[in-house]
N, C-alpha and C positions, 0 to 999 in steps of 0.2 A: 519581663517586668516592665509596664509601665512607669514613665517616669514624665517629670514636666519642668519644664523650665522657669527661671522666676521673670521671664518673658512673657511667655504665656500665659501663668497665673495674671502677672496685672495688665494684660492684654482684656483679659476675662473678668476680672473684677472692677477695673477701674473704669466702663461704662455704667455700672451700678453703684460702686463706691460711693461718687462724689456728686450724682442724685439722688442719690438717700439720705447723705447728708444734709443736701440744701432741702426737701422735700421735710425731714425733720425738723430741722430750725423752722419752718413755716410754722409747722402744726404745734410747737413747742409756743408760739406768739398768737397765732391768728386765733381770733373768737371763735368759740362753736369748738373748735379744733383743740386748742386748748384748756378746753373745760374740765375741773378736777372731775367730773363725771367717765370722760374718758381717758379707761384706763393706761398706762404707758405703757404697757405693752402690745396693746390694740393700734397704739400710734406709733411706736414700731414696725409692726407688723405692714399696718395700713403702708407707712413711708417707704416699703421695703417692697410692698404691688405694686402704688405705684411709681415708682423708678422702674421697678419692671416690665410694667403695661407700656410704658411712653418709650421704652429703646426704640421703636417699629418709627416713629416720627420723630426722634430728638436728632440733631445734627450732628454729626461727624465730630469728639472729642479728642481732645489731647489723649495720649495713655501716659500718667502717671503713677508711679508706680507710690506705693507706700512707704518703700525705703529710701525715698529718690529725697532728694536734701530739699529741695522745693514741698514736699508734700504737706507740710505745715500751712505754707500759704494758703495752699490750695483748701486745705479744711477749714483754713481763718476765712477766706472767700465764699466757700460754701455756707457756711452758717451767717456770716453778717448779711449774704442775699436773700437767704431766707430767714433771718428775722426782720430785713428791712421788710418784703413781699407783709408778713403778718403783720409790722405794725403800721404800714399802709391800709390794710384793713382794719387793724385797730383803729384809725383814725376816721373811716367811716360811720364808726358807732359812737366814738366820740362823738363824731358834730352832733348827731339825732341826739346822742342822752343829754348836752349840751345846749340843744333846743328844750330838751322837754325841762333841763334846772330853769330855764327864763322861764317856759310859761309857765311852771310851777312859783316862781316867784311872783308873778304877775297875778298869778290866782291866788297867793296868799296861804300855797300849801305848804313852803319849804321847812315848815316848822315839823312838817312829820317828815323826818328823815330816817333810813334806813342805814344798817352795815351792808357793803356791797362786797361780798366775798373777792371778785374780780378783780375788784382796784385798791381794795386795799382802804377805802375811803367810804366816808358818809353818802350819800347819795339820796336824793325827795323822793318820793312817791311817784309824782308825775316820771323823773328821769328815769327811772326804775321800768316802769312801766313803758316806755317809748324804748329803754333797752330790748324789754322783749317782745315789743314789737317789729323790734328790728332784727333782731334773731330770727323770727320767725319769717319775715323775708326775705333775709339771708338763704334758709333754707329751702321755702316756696319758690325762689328766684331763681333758682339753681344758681346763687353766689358760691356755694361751696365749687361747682364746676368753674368757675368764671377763674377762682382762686388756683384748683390745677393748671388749668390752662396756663394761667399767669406763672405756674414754676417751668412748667413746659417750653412754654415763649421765653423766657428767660433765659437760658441755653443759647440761644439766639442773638439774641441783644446780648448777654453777660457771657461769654464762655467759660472753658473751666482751665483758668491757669492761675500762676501764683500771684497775679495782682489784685490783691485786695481795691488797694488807694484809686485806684482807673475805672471800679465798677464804685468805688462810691463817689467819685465825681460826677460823674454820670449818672447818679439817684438824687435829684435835688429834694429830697427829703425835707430840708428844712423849712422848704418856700409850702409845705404844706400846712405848717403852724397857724398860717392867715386862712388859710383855707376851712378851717376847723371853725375857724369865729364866723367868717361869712357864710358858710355852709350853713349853719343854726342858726343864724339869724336869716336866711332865706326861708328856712325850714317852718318858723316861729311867727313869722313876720305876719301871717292874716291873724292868727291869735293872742298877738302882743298889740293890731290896732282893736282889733275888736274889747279887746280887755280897755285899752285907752276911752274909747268912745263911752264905755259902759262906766268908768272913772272922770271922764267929762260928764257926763250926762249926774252922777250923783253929785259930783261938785255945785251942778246947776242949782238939783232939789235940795242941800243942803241949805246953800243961800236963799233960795224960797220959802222956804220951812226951816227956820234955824231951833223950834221945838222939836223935829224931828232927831232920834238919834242916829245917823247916819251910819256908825261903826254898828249897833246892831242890824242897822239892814246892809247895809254894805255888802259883810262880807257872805253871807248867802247869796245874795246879788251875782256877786263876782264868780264864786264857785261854780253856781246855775250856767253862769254863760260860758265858762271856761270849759268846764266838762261839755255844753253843746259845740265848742269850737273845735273840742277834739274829735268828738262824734263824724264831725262835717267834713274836719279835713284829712282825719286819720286815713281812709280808702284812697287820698292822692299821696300817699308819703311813696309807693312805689318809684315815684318819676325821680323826684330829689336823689332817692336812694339807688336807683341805678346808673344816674349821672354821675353821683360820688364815686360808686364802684368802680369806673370805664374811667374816670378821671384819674383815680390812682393807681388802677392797673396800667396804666396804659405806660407808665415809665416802663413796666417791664417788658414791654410788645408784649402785653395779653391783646391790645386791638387796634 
């Protein structure tokens, strides 16, 4: 009769256990990943390859067994790293949808606002639109890789024990709250002057022509130029957007 020890058992499961955990919580937060489009048990599944695929390069882990008095931590650990991992990418799609609310304000669109399933919140047309622009570079980018890699790397930087509180010191998560506003406003900044100039420049013709009505030309004006400033700059948003990526992966040695 075969028989096995409860040695062996979490010898055997506990290098899978607690990266399928943390590989969950990612996919549970990160865009794309958690989209109600994908189903929960495909993200199961998915969490479940790969924690498998990655044993062959992950480092050398504790074995924790599941009865063991610590194993709480260790699941409170796994999950807070990988939600932090997703909303460090959440945060790269904020700044972009965050650029597109300004220049949607600046163009005069934000009166057409959407429900954003995602957030929970209203959201303009322009932001809407710059979201899935950035999804789709997400995808084209191979960001979704860049994002395993970063649970993989993580392992490394984060190990897998029962401290929570020493892997979230070590995530300065908070200092990327600033990084969200300058990020879009980097992002924004050629088509928030070009929007200015084209608002100086009426200001001018108003006071030349004070019979002219300004508000009905205006706002086509502004429209016209705003949609050519996206035209112009939208084929550079790659660079911004892989800086942000490498920027906030990078807490968890993804690079």
């Amino acid at each position: 009769m075969i028989s096995f020890t409860e040695a062996q058992i979490s010898a055997w499961l506990s290098p899978i256990l607690w990266p399928f955990l943390r590989t969950l919580a990612v996919f549970t937060s990160a865009p794309i990943f958690s989209a109600r489009a994908f189903p929960t048990r495909a993200k199961i599944a998915l969490a479940f390859f790969v924690a498998l695929a990655t044993q062959a390069s992950m480092p050398t882990t504790a074995v924790i067994s599941v009865s063991d008095p610590g194993a709480m931590g260790a699941v409170v650990q796994q999950v807070g790293i990988g939600l932090a991992i997703g909303f460090a990418v959440r945060l790269v799609f904020a700044s972009v949808e965050l650029a597109g609310e300004v220049v949607g304000f600046q163009m005069g669109l934000n009166f057409a606002a959407f429900f954003d399933p995602a957030m929970n919140t209203q959201s303009s047309a322009v932001a809407r639109f710059f979201g899935q622009m950035v999804s789709l570079l997400f995808v084209v980018m191979n960001g979704h890789l860049m994002v395993l890699m970063a649970i993989n790397k993580s392992f490394t930087a984060f190990p897998v024990d029962q401290n929570f509180l020493v892997s979230l010191e070590r995530m300065p998560l908070f200092r990327f709250g600033a990084d969200i506003f300058a990020s879009a406003l980097w992002i924004a900044l050629p088509m928030i002057g070009m929007l200015m100039f084209v608002n100086l420049a009426l200001g001018i013709v108003s006071r030349i022509a004070p019979q002219m009505n300004i508000f009905a030309v205006g706002f086509p004006v502004t429209l016209v130029v705003g949609l050519i400033g996206i035209t112009v700059t939208l084929p550079m948003l790659d660079q911004p957007f892989m800086a942000l990526m490498e920027r906030m992966l990078e807490v968890f040695g993804a690079t």
